[in-house]
N, C-alpha and C positions, 0 to 999 in steps of 0.2 A: 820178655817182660817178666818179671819177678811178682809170686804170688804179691807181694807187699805193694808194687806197686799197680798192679792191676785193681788191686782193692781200692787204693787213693784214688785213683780216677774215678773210680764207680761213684766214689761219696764225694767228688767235686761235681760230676756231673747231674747227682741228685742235688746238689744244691743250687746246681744254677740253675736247676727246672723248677725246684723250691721258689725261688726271687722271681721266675718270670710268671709262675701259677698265679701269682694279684693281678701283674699288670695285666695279662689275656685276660682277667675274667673281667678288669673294670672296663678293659676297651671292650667284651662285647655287652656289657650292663648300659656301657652310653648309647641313646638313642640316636640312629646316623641322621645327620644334617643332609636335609629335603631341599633342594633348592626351588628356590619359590617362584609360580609364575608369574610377571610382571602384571600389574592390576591396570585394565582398562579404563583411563579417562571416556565416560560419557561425554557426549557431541553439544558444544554448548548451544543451547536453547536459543531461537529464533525470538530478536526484539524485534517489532515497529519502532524504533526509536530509532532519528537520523533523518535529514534532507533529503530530498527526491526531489527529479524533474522528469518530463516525461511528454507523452504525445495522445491527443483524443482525434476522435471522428464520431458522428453521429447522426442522427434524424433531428429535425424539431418542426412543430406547428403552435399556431397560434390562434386565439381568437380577436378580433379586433377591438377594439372600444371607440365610443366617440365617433368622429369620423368614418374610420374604417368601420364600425359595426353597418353605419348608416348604409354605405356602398357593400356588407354582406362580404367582406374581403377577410378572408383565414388563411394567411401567409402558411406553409410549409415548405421545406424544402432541408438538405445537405449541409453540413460544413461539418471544418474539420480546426484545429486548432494543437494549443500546448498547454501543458500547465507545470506549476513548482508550490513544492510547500513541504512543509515538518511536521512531524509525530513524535509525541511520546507518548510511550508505556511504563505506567505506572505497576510499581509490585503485585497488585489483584488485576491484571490483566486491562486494563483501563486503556486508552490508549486515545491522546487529544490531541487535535491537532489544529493546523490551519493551513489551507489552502485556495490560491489563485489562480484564475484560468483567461486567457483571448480564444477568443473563435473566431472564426469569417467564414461565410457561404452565400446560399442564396433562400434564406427564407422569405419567400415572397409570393403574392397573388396579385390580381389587377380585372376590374370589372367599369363599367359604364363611364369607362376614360379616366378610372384613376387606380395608380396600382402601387403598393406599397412593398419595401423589400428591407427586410433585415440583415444589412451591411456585414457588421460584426457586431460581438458582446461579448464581457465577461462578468466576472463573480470574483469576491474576494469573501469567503467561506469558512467557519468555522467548523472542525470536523469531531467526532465524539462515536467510537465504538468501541468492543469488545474486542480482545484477540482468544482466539481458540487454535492457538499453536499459527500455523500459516494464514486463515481463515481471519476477517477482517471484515463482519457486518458493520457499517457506520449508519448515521445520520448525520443533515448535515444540514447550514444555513449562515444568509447573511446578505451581504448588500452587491445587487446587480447593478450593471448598466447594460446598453442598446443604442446603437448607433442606427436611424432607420433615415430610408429615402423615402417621399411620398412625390409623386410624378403626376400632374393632373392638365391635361391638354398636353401643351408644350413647355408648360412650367414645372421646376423640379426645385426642390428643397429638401433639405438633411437636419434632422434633431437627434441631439442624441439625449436618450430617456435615462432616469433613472428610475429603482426600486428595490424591490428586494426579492431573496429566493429562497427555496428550502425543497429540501430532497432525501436519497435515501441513496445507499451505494451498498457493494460488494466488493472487497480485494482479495488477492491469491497472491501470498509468495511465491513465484515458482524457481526463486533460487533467493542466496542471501543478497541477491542485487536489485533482480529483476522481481517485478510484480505486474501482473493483470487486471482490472477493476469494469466494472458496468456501474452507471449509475443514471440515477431519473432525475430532473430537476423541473422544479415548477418556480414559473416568472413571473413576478407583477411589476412591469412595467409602467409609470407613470404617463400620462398623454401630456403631449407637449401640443402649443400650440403653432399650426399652419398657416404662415400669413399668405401664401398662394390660394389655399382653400377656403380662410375666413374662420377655420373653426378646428378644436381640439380633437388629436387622434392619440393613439396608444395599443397597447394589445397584451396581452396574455399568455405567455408561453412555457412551450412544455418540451423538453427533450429529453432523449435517452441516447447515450452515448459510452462508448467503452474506451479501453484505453493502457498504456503500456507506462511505468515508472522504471526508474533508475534510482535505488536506494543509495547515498553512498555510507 
């Protein structure tokens, strides 16, 4: 290679390192692209809103009226039953509802040849509580009925009573389906009249019973 052209190279190779000195320095001026970690969607929030049906068991006693008070007879005893009903929840946590229930057992007593037993009964219930995420204090009320046998000697008869009830409950999400509940309910029973016995009975009841829902 000839001084002349040993030289030319030199000053083309300065020039093409001249042309590339901007673009290196913009490419290390630009900030390198981070790739971003994907943003967790939060778990959406638990409503009481939607239909349920479901299953109870319980305790109840009574006191008697009328009649029954006369003969000193306070039915207690077992039953078990079902119930269904809807809730909604309102934006402040509000959450209203209504609910229905059947029962059958054996609440029942029997003294000086006459003895009385609470067949079956339900409630059709207006229901009104707070929710605190899962947690579901209510109140509750509305119109009972009572289907009772009253047996005296050899003779038996069946009224069924009306009146109304109010109580207090506790429910537990313990999934977005299922739920858990306890609740107290107090009965007032109207007395009906007994043409076997001649005279007006009824009674007073009280239960606490707990019980398992199916939200859908």
């Amino acid at each position: 290679m000839t001084r002349g052209s040993f030289a030319g190279a030199i000053v083309a190779m300065a020039a093409l390192g001249g042309a590339a000195a901007p673009a290196l320095a913009a490419d290390l001026s630009r900030p390198a692209t981070v790739a971003k970690a994907p943003v967790a969607m939060p778990a959406p929030a638990f409503s009481w809103t939607g239909f349920y049906i479901g299953a109870n068991a319980g305790y109840g006693w009574s006191s008697g009226t009328g009649l029954a008070d006369a003969y000193g007879l306070s039915p207690k005893g077992w039953f078990g039953g079902g119930q269904l009903g809807v809730n909604y929840q309102f934006q402040n946590n509000v959450v209203a509802g209504l609910e229905a229930d059947v029962d059958g057992g054996d609440i029942s007593d029997s003294g000086l040849g006459m003895s009385s037993k609470l067949n079956a009964f339900g409630t059709v219930r207006a229901r009104l509580g707070y929710a605190f995420g899962r947690v579901l204090p209510y109140v509750t009320g509305g119109f009972a009925w009572g289907n009772n046998t009253l047996d005296y000697g050899a003779l038996s008869q069946s009224q069924t009573h009306t009146g109304w009830t109010a109580g207090a409950g506790l429910e537990y999400a313990l999934t977005d389906h299922w739920t858990a509940k306890t609740e107290y309910l107090y009965t007032d029973l109207s007395s009906k009249y007994y043409d076997i016995a001649g005279a007006d009975s009824g009674g007073n009841n009280q239960t606490v019973r707990v019980g398992v829902n199916y939200k859908f």
